[in-house]
C-alpha positions in Angstrom: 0.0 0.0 0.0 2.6 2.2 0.8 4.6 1.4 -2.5 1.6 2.2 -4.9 1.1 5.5 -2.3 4.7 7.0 -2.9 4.6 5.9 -7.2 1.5 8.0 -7.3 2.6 11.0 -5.3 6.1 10.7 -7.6 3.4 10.5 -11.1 2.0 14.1 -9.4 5.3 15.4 -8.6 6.5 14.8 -12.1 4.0 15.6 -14.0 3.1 18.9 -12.4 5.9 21.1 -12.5 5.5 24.4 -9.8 6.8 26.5 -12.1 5.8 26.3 -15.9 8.7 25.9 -18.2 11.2 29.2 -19.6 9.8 29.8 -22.7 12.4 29.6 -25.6 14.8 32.7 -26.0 16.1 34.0 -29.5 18.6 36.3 -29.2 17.8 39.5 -31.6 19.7 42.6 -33.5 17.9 45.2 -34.7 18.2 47.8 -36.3 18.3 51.4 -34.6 15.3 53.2 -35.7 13.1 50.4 -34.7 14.3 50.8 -31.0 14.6 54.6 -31.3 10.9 54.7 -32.0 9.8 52.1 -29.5 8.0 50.2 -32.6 10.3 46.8 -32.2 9.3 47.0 -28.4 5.6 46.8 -28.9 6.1 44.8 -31.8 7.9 42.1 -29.1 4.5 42.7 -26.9 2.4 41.0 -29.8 5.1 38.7 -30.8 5.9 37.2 -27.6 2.3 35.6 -27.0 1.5 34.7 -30.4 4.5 32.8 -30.9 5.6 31.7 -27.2 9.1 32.8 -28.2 11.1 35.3 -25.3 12.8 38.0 -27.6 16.3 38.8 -26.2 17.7 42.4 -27.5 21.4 41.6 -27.9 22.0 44.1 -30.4 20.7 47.7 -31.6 22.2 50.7 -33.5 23.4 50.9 -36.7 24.8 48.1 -39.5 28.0 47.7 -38.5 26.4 46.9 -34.6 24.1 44.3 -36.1 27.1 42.9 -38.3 29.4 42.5 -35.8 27.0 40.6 -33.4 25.9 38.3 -36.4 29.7 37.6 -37.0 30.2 36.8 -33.0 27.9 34.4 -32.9 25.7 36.7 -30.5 22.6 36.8 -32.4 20.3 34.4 -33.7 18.1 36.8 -35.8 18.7 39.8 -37.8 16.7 43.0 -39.3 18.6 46.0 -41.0 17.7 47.4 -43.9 18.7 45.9 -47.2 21.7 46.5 -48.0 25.3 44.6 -49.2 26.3 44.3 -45.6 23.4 42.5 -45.0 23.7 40.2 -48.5 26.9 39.6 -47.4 26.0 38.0 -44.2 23.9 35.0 -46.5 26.9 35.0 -48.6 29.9 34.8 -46.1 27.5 31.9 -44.7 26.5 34.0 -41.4 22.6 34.2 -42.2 20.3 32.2 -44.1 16.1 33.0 -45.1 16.8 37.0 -45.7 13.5 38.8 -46.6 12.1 42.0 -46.9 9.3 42.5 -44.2 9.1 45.9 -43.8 10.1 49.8 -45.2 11.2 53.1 -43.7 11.4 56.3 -45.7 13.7 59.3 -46.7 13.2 62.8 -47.1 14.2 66.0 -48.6 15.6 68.4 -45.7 16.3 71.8 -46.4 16.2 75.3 -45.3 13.1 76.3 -43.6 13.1 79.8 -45.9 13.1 77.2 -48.7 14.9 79.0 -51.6 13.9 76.5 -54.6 10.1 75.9 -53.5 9.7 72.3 -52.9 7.6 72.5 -50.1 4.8 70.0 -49.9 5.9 68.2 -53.1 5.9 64.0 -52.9 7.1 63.4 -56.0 11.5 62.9 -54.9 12.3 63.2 -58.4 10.8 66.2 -59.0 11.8 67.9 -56.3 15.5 67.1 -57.1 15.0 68.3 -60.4 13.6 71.7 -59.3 17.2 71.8 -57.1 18.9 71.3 -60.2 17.4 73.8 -62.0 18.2 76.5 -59.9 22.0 75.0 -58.8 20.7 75.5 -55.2 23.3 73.8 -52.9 22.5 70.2 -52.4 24.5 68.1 -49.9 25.4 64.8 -51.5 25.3 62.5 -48.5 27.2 59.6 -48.8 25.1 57.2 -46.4 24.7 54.3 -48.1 20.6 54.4 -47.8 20.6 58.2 -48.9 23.1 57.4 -51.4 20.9 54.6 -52.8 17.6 56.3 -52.6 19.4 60.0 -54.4 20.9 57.8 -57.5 17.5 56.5 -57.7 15.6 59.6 -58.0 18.2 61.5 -59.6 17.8 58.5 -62.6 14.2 58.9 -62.7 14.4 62.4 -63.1 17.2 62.1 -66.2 19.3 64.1 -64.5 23.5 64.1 -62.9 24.3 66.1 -59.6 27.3 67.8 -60.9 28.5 71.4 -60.5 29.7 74.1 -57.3 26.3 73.2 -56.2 27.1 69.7 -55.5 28.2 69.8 -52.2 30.5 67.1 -50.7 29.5 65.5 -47.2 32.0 66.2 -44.9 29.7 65.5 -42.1 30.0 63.5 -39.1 26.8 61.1 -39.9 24.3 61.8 -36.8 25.7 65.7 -38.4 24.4 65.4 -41.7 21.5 68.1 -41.8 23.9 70.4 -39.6 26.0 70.2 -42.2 23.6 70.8 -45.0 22.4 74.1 -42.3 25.5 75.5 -42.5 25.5 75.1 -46.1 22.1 76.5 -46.5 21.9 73.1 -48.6 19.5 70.2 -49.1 20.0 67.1 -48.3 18.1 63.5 -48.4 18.0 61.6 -44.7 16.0 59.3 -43.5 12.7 60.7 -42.1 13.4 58.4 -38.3 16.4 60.1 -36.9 15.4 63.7 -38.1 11.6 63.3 -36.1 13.2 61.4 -33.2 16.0 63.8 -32.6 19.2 61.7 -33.5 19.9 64.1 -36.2 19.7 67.9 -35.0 17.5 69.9 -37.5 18.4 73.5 -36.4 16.8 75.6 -38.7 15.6 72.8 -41.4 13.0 71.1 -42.1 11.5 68.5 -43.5 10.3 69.5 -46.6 9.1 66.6 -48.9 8.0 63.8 -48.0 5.4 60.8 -49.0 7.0 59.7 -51.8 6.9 55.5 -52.4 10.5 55.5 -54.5 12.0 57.1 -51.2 11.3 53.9 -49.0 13.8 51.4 -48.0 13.3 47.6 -47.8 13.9 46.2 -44.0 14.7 42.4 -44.2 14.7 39.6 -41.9 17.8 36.8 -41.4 18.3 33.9 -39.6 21.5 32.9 -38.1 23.0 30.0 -40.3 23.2 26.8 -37.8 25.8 25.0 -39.4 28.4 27.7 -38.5 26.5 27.9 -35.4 25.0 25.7 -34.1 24.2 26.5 -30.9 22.3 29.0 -32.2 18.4 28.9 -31.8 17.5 28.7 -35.7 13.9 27.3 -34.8 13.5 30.0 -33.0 14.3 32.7 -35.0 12.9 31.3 -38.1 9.3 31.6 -36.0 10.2 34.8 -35.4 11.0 35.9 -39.5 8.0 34.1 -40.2 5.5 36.1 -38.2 7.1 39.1 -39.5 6.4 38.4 -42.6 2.8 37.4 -41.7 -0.5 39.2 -42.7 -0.9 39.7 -38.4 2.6 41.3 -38.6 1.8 43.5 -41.7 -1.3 44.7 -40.0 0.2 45.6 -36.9 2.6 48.0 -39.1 -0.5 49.7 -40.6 -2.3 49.9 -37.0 1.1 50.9 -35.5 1.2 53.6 -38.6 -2.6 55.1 -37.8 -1.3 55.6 -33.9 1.4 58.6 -35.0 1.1 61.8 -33.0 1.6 63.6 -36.4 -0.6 61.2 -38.5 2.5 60.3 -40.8 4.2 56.9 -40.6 7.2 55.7 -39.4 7.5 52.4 -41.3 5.1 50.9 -43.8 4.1 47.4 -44.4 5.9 45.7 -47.6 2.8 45.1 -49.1 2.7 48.4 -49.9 4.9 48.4 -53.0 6.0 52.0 -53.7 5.6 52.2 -58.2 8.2 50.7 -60.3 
């Protein structure tokens, strides 16, 4: 009697823990903006219960942050913006399943007296070509999204920035539209740090804006297992996958609507901006 007593209190004992089990942790990077604007942090609120997964900032700031962490072994999931740092990392054989999941967007910055009269326009191209027109100083920032997003507009608008009014960056980065102040210049940044004070505005604004061709692709990667493999791959491909989800792309729309100014921050990649 006793024997059968103590096998049943040691069935109970086993197979009701007192404390439920540690949910499984993936170890993230991401991207600065996302933290800067507390988006990635009530992003985790939804993501955590929906997918039972702990989320684990290791990482935030800016690519070379995210690269280095990737290349330590200290993350097992990756978002940046597209980018050949971040191609690199599937290529090198750091990160596997990169896709795009999300966009950001750029903007023309420029005196607030606005000289050229660009104010309020959302076509990129246009405005550029209105700059050119009048040689007004223009700050040719060499940050590798501005960079990408300028040659882009500056094709589509059949034109080549060259001339005095071509302005070099000799900036500091986070400087960039103190520079392009001093210079009485404009300049493309991304719309984040300007509106969230990493970049100091002084006397500029922002002065287009809502163009599709000035978004930039965000993507996803997983850390590759067999380099290592004590990395928690299962995890952090759950994690890319609900990003990439309808659920995920509708938080970014709801997250959108909820902006002080009405304008968004990011935008879901559903939204394709035109060819």
């Amino acid at each position: 009697m006793i024997k059968r007593l103590s096998i049943a209190i040691l069935a109970i004992t086993t197979g009701c823990p007192s404390t439920p089990p540690e949910k499984p942790v993936v170890r993230v990077a991401v991207i600065g903006g996302m933290v800067m604007s507390g988006m990635w942090q009530e992003l985790a609120k939804q993501v955590e219960p929906a997918t039972g997964l702990k989320l684990k900032l290791v990482a935030a700031g800016d690519k070379g942050v995210l690269v280095e962490a990737f290349h330590n072994g200290e993350a097992d999931f990756l978002t940046m913006h597209a980018s050949d740092e971040a191609a690199n990392l599937v290529a090198d054989g750091y990160a596997t399943g990169m896709t795009p999941w999300a966009r950001n967007e750029l903007v023309i910055v420029g005196p607030v007296d606005d000289p050229v009269g660009i104010r309020g326009m959302t076509d990129g191209a246009a405005a550029l070509r209105k700059i050119a027109e009048a040689h007004a100083p223009y700050v040719n920032f060499n940050g590798s999204g501005a960079h990408q997003i300028a040659n882009k507009l500056w094709k589509k608008a059949g034109l080549t920035p060259q001339g005095d009014w071509v302005l070099k960056d000799e900036s500091a980065h986070p400087q960039i539209v103190a520079f392009a102040q001093k210079h009485h210049a404009y300049v493309i940044v991304g719309r984040i740090p300007v509106v969230k004070g990493k970049m100091e505005s002084g006397g500029m604004e922002i002065l287009v804006r809502g163009d599709p061709d000035m978004r930039r692709p965000y993507v996803v990667a997983v850390a590759d297992g067999k380099r290592f493999p004590h990395a928690n791959v299962t995890g952090a491909k759950m994690l890319a996958d609900y990003l990439t989800s309808e659920n995920c792309q509708k938080f970014l729309e709801d997250y959108a609507a909820r902006q002080p100014d009405g304008v968004p921050l990011f935008f879901p990649i559903s939204q394709q901006p035109s060819s």
